[in-house]
C-alpha positions as CSV (number, residue, x, y, z in Angstrom):
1,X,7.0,112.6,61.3
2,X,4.9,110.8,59.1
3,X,0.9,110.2,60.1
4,X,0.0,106.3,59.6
5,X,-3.3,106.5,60.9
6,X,-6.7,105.1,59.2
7,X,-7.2,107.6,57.4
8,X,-4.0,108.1,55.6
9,X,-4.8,105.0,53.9
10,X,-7.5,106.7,51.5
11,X,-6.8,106.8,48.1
12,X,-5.5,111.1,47.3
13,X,-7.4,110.3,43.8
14,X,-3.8,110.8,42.0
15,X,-1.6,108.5,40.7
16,X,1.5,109.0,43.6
17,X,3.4,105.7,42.6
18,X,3.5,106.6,39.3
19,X,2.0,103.1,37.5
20,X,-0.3,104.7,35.1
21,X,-3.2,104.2,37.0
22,X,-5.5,105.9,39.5
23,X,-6.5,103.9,42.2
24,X,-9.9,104.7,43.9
25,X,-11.6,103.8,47.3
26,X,-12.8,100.4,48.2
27,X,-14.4,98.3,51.5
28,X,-12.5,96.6,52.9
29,X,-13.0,94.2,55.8
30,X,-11.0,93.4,59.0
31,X,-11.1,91.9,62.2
32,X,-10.4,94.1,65.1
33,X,-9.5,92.5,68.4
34,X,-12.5,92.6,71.3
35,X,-15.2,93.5,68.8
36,X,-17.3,90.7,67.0
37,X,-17.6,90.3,63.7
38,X,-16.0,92.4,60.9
39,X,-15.2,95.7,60.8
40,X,-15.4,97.7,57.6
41,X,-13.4,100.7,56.7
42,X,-12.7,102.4,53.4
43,X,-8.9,102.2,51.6
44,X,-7.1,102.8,48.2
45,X,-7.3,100.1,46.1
46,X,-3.9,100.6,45.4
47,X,-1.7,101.3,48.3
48,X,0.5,103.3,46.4
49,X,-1.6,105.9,45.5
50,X,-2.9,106.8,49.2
51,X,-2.3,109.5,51.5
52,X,0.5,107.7,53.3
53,X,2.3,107.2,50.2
54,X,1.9,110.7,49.4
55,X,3.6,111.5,52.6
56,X,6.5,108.9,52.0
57,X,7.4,110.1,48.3
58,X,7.3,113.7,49.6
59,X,9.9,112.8,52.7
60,X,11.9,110.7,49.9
61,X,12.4,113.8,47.8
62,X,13.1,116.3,50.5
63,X,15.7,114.1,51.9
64,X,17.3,113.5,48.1
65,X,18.2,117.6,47.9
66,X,20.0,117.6,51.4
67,X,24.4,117.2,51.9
68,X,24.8,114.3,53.8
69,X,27.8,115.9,54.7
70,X,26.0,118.8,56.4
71,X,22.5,117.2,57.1
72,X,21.2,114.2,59.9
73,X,17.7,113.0,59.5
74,X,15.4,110.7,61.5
75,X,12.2,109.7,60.3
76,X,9.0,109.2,63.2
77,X,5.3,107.8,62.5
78,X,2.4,107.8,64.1
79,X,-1.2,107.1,64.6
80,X,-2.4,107.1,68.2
81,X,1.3,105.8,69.5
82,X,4.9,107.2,68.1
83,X,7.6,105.4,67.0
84,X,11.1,106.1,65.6
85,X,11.4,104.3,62.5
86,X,15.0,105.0,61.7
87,X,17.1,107.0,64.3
88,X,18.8,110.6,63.4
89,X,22.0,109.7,61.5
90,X,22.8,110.0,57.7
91,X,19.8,110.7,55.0
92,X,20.7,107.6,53.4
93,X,19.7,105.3,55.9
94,X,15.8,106.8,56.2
95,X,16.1,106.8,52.2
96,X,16.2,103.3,52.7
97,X,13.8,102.5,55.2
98,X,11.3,105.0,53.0
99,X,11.8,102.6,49.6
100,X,10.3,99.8,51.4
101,X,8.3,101.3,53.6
102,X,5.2,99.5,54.3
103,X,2.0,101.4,56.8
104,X,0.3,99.0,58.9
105,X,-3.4,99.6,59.8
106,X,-4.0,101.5,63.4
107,X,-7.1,102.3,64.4
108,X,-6.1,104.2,67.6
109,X,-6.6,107.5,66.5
110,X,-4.0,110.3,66.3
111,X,-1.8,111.4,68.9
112,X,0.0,114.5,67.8
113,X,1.9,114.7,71.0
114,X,2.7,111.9,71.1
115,X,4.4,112.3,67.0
116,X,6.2,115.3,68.5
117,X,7.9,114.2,71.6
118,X,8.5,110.7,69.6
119,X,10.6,113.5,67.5
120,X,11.9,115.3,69.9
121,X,13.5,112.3,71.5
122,X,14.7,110.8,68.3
123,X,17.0,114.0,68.0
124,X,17.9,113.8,71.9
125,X,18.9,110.6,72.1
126,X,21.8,111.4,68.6
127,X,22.6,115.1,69.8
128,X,25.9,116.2,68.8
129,X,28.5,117.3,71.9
130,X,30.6,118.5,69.9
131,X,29.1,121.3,68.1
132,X,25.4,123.0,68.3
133,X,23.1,122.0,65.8
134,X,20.2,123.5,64.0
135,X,17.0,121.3,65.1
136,X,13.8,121.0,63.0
137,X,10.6,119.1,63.2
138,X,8.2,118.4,60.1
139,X,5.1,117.0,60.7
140,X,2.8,115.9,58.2
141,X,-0.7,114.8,59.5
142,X,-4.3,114.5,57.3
143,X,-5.8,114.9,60.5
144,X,-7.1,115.9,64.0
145,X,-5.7,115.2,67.6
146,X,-7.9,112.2,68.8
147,X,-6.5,110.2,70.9
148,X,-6.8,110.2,73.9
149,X,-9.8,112.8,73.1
150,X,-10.5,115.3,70.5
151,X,-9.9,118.0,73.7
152,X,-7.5,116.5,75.1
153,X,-5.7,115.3,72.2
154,X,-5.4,118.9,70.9
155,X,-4.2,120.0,74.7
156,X,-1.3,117.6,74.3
157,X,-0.4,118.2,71.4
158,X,0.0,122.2,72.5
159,X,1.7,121.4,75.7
160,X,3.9,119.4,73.6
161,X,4.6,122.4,71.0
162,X,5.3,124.6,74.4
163,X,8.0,122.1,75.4
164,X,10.1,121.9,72.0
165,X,9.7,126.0,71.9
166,X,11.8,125.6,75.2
167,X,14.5,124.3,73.5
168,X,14.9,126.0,70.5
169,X,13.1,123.3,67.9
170,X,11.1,124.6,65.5
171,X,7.6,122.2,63.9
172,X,6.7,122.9,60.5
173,X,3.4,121.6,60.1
174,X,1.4,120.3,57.1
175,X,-2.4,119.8,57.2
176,X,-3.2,117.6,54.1
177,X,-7.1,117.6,53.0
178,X,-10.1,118.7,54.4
179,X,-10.2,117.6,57.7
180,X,-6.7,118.4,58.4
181,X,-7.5,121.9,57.4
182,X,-10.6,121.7,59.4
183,X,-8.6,122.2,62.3
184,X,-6.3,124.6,60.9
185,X,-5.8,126.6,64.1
186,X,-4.2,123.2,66.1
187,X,-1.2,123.2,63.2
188,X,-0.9,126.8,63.0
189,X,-0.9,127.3,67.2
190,X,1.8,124.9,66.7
191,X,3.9,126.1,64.1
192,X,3.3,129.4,65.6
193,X,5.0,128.5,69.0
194,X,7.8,126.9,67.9
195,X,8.7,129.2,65.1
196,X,7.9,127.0,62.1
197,X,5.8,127.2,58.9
198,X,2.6,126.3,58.7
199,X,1.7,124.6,55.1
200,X,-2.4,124.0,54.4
201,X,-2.0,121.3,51.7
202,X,-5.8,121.3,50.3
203,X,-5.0,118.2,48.1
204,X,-2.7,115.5,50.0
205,X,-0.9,114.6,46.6
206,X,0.5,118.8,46.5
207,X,2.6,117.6,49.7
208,X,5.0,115.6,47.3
209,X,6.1,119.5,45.4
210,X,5.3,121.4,48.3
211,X,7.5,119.9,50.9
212,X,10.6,120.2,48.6
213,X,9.9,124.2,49.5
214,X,10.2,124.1,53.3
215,X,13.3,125.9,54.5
216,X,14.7,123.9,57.4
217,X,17.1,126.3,58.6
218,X,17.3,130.0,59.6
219,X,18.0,131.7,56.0
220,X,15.6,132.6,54.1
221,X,16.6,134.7,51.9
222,X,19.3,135.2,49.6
223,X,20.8,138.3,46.6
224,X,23.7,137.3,44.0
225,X,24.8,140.0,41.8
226,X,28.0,140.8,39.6
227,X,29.2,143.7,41.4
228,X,30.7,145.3,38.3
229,X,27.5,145.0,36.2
230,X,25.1,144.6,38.9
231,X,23.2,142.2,37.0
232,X,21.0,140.2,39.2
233,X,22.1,136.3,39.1
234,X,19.7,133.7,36.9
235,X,18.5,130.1,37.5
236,X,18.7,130.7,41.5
237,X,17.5,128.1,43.9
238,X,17.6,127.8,47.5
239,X,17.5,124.2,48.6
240,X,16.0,123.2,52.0
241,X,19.3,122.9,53.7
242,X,20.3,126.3,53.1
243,X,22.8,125.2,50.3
244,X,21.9,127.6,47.0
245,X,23.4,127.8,43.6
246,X,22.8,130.2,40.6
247,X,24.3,131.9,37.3
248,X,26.2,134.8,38.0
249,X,26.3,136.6,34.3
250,X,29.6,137.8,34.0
251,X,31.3,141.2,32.4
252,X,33.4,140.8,29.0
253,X,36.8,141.6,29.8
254,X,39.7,143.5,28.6
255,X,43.0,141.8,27.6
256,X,46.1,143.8,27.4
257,X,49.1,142.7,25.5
258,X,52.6,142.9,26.4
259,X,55.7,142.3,24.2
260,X,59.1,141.8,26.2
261,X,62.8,141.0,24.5
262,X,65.4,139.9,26.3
């Protein structure tokens, strides 16, 4: 679930698109239906370089380590409304809708309920009857409940996390910059309810690297060893899917030689 709000349109002061070039803040103007005159508001120069894109390359990473085989991912925004951008089905179809992915301007606040029950029902409405599945939720926000109200907004979003504890789904939730992290205890009562991860992100751009760590199912840890030699395993790496791979150094062996005549 990716946050599209105003705010995600800042500039993270690091060059995300990778063009060479840093793009800073600038004023920009707009009209805004039933208010007079122009509205300013401050955005990246260069789109590619602000917090949204931060949150897009991060998701388009993630989503490149998981099996397709194994894996089904939907992908949600948000800003004061949810929507489902690309139902739950194979990671090859959000990959696409992320590599043209283009945030419109919403100055409606955030609704964090509304991002998780806009999840919630993206994974409902393609649940699998034939087998039970592991069910996660990653949130990425840079900032506070406030829509309907800063109160209420935070009271939603709760009530929300209560429900999806009910049925087993886990929120991992990253707070990207300062005001995120201002309200650090609304992502961490969250993550906390459900049983997911709770990720402060102090600079939005660290999202890209740091969401490629989340764990998304419930291993978390993992030993390889040669039993003979009990020499620990090199090069190992657990990927978010719960798919892992590592050298196993192995012991020289003996060879025996046998000569038969017939």
């Amino acid at each position: 679930a990716l946050d599209e709000s105003q705010s995600t349109l800042v500039a993270t002061g690091h060059d995300i698109d990778g063009n060479g070039r840093v793009s800073r803040n600038r004023t920009w103007d707009r009209h805004v239906e039933s208010i007079e005159g122009l509205v300013q508001f401050q955005a990246s120069a260069d789109p590619g370089d602000a917090v949204v894109s931060a949150e897009v390359s991060a998701a388009e990473r993630l989503i490149a380590q998981l099996d397709p085989e194994t894996m089904r991912v939907g992908l949600v925004s948000f800003a004061g409304v949810g929507w489902v951008d690309a139902p739950l089905g194979h990671p090859s179809a959000v990959l696409r809708q992320l590599a043209t992915y283009a945030p419109g301007y919403h100055d409606n606040g955030t609704s964090i309920a509304a991002a998780l029950r806009s999840a919630f029902d993206a994974l409902n409405a393609a649940r699998d009857p034939e087998r039970a599945r592991h069910r996660a939720i990653l949130l990425l926000s840079d900032g506070q409940p406030t829509n309907p109200s800063r109160k209420q907004g935070m009271a939603e979003a709760l009530e929300a996390a209560d429900e999806l504890a009910h049925y087993g789904v886990p929120v991992h939730t990253f707070a990207l910059g300062r005001e995120a992290l201002a309200y650090t205890p609304t992502y961490r009562e969250i993550a906390a309810r459900t049983g997911g991860r709770f990720v402060p992100v102090e600079h939005p751009a660290e999202v890209v690297s740091l969401l490629r760590s989340v764990r998304l199912t419930g291993l978390d840890k993992v030993a390889i060893r040669n039993l003979t030699t009990q020499q620990p395993a090199r090069g190992f790496r657990m990927l978010p899917d719960g798919s892992f791979r590592a050298s196993v150094p192995v012991a020289t062996a003996t060879a025996t030689l046998f000569a038969f005549e017939r």
